[in-house]
C-alpha positions in Angstrom: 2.5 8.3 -15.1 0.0 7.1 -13.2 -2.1 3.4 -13.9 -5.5 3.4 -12.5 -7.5 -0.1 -12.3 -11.1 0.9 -12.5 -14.8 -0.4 -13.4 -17.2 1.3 -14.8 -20.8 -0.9 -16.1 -19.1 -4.0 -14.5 -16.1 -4.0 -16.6 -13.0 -3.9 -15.1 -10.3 -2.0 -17.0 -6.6 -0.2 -16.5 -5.9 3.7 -17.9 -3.6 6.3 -17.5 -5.0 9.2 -15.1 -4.0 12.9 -16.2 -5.1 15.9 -15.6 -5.8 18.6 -12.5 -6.8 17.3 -8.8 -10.9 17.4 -9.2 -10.5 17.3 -13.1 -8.8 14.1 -13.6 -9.6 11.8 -17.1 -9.0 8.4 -17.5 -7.0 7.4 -20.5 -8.2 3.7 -21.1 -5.1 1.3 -22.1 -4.7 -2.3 -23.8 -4.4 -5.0 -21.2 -2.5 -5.5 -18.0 0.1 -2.8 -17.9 2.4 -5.5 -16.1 2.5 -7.7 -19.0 2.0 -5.4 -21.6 3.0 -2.4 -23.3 1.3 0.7 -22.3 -1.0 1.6 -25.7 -4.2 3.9 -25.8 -7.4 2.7 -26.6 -8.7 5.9 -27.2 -11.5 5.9 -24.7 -11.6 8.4 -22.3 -14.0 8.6 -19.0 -14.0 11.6 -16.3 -12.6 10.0 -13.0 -15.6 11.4 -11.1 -17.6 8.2 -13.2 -15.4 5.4 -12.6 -14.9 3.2 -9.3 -11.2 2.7 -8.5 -10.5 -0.7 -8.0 -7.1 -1.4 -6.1 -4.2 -0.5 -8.8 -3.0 -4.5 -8.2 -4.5 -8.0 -7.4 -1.1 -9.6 -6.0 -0.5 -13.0 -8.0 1.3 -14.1 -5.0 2.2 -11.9 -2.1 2.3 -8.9 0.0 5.4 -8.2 1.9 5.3 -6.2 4.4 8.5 -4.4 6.8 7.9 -4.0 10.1 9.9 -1.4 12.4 10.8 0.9 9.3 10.8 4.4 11.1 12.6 4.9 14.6 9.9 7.3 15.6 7.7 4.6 15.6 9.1 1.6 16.8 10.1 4.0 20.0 6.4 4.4 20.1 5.9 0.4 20.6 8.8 -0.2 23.1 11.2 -1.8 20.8 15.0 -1.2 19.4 16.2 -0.5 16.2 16.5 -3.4 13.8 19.8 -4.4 12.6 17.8 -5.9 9.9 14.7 -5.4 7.6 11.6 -7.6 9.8 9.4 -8.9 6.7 6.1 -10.4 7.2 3.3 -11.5 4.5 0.1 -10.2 4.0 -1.9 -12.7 2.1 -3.3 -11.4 -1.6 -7.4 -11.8 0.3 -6.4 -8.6 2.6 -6.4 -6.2 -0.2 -9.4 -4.1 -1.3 -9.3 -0.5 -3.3 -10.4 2.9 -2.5 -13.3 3.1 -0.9 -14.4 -0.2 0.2 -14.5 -0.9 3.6 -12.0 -3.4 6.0 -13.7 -5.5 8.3 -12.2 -5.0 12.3 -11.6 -8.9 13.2 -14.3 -10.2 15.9 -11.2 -12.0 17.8 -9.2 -7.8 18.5 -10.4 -5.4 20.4 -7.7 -2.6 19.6 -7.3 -2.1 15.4 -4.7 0.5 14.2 -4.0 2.1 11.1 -0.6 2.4 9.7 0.0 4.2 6.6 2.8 3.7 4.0 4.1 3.8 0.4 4.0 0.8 -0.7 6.1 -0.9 -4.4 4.8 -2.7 -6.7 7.3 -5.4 -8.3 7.1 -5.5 -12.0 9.1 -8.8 -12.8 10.3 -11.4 -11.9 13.5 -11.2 -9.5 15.8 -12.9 -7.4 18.7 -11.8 -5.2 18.6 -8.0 -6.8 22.0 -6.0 -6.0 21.0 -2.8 -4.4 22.2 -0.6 -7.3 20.1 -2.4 -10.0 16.4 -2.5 -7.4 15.2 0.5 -9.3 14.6 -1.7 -12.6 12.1 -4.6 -10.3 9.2 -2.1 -9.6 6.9 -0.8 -11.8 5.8 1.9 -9.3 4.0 3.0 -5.9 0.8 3.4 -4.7 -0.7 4.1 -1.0 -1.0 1.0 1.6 -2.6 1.0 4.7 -1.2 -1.8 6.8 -4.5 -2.5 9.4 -3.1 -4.1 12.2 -5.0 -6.2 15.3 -2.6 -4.4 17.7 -4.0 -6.4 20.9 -2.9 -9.8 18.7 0.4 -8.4 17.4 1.3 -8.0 21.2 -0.3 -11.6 22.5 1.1 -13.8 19.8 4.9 -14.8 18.5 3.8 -14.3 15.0 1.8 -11.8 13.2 -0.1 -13.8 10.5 -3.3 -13.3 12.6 -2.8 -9.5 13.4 -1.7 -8.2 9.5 -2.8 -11.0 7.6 -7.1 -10.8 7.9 -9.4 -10.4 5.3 -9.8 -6.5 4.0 -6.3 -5.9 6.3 -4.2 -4.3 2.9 -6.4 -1.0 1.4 -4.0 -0.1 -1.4 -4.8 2.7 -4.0 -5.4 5.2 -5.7 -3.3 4.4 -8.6 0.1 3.5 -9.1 2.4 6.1 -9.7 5.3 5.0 -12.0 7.8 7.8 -10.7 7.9 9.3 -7.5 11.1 10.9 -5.4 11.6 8.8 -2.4 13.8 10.8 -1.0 11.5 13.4 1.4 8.1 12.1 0.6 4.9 12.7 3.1 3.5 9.6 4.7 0.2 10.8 6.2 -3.2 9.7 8.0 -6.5 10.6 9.3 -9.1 9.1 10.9 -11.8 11.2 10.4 -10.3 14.3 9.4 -7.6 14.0 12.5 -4.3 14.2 11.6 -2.4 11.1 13.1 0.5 10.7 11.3 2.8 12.6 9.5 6.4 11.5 8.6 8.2 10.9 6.0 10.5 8.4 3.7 13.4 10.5 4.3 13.0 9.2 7.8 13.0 5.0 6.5 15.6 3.5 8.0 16.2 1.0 5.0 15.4 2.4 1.4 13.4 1.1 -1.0 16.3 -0.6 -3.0 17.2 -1.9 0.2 14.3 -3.2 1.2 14.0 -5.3 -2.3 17.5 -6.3 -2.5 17.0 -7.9 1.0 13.4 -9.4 0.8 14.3 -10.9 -2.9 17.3 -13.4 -1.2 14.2 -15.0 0.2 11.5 -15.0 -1.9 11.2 -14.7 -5.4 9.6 -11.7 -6.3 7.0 -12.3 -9.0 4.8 -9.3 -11.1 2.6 -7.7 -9.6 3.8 -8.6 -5.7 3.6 -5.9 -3.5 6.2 -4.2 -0.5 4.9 -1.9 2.1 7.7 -0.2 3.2 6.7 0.6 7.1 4.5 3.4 8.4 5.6 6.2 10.4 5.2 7.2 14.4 1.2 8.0 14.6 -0.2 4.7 14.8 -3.8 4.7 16.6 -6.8 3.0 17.2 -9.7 2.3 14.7 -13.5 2.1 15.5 -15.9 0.9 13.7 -17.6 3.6 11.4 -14.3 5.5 11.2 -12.9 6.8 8.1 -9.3 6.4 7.5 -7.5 8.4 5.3 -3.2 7.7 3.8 -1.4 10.0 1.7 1.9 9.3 0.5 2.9 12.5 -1.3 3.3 12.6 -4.9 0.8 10.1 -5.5 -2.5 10.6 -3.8 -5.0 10.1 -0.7 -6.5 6.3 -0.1 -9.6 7.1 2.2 -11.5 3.5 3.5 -14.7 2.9 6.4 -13.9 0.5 8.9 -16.5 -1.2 10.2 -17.2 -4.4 12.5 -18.9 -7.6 12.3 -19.5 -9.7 15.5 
């Protein structure tokens, strides 16, 4: 199944999207599909007339998991972790499909970095590995916009992952997906750049929320990028980024700059 969040005359609203790629329909449902049951309205609206809205506002966090795929942390000069490396993104980096992230005035060098990314549907502490499966309530498409240049010059990365617009996520969420072999793709404009996949992750999903939840408490509606594979390139102003994560869907965002 997947849950759009959409707007169409102003009002924002969730449904379920079925139907062929270029053919889509949105099914409009009853509130928050976190907090609610899932129930038809009965409305319906062509996708081609809504504007998709990222799937989820985070109540509280973004997590993010650095150094997920060897390929890519051989890239950046660094050794495999022993460990899962978490960082947060705050909830003000997210935007949808479509709208644009701002390069930061204080980087010169902006990558893009695109991964599947979990959305936690309740609240959770300390989740054993074999029950992580029940915490989510699906996946959508990240990008995780780094300032490279600042992620090299500083101890921590709160200034490098954390800025406004730095957390694209869409197009919907996608409440079941195979993890085991799925495509994790981008473009920037219409160039291939990465292409890997989550059979490559070196910690799983259930992994990844069995570790980060003995620290935080996970709450509704908080998000987990999972890592982004080798690929990883520089972002100019007017270029158009595109992540795929197959099985769900393509996110597609402009950058641009303001000095």
């Amino acid at each position: 199944m997947r849950i759009a969040r959409y707007t169409v005359n102003d009002e924002v609203s969730y449904g379920i999207v079925e139907g062929e790629e270029g053919s889509e329909t949105i099914h409009a449902i009853e509130g928050d599909p976190l907090y609610t049951e899932v129930r038809p309205t009965g409305k319906q609206v062509a996708l081609e007339e809504v504007r998709l809205l990222a799937p989820v506002i985070p109540r509280s966090k973004v997590v993010g998991v650095g150094r997920n795929y060897a390929a890519h942390v051989r890239e950046m000069g660094g050794e495999l972790p022993s460990e899962p490396l978490i960082f947060l993104k705050p909830n003000t980096a997210v935007i949808g499909p479509g709208d644009p992230f701002v390069l930061p005035a204080y980087s010169r060098r902006v990558e893009h970095e695109a991964e599947l990314a979990v959305v936690i549907s309740r609240i959770c502490k300390q989740v054993p590995v074999r029950r992580a499966g029940e915490a989510s309530l699906g996946y959508t498409v990240a990008n995780d916009v780094t300032a490279r240049d600042i992620q090299a010059a500083e101890d921590q990365w709160t200034r490098a992952k954390g800025f406004d617009t730095s957390c694209p996520l869409g197009p919907w969420i996608e409440t079941e997906l195979d993890l085991s072999n799925a495509p994790v793709r981008a473009w920037v404009d219409g160039e291939l750049r990465q292409d890997g996949t989550t059979a490559d992750l070196l910690f799983g999903v259930a992994e990844l929320i069995a570790y980060i939840s003995e620290t935080f408490t996970l709450l509704p509606g908080d998000v987990i990028l999972t890592g982004t594979p080798a690929g990883v390139g520089p972002i100019e102003p007017g270029n158009r980024v595109t992540c795929e994560v197959g099985g769900i869907g393509t996110l597609s965002n402009p950058a641009l700059r303001r000095d």
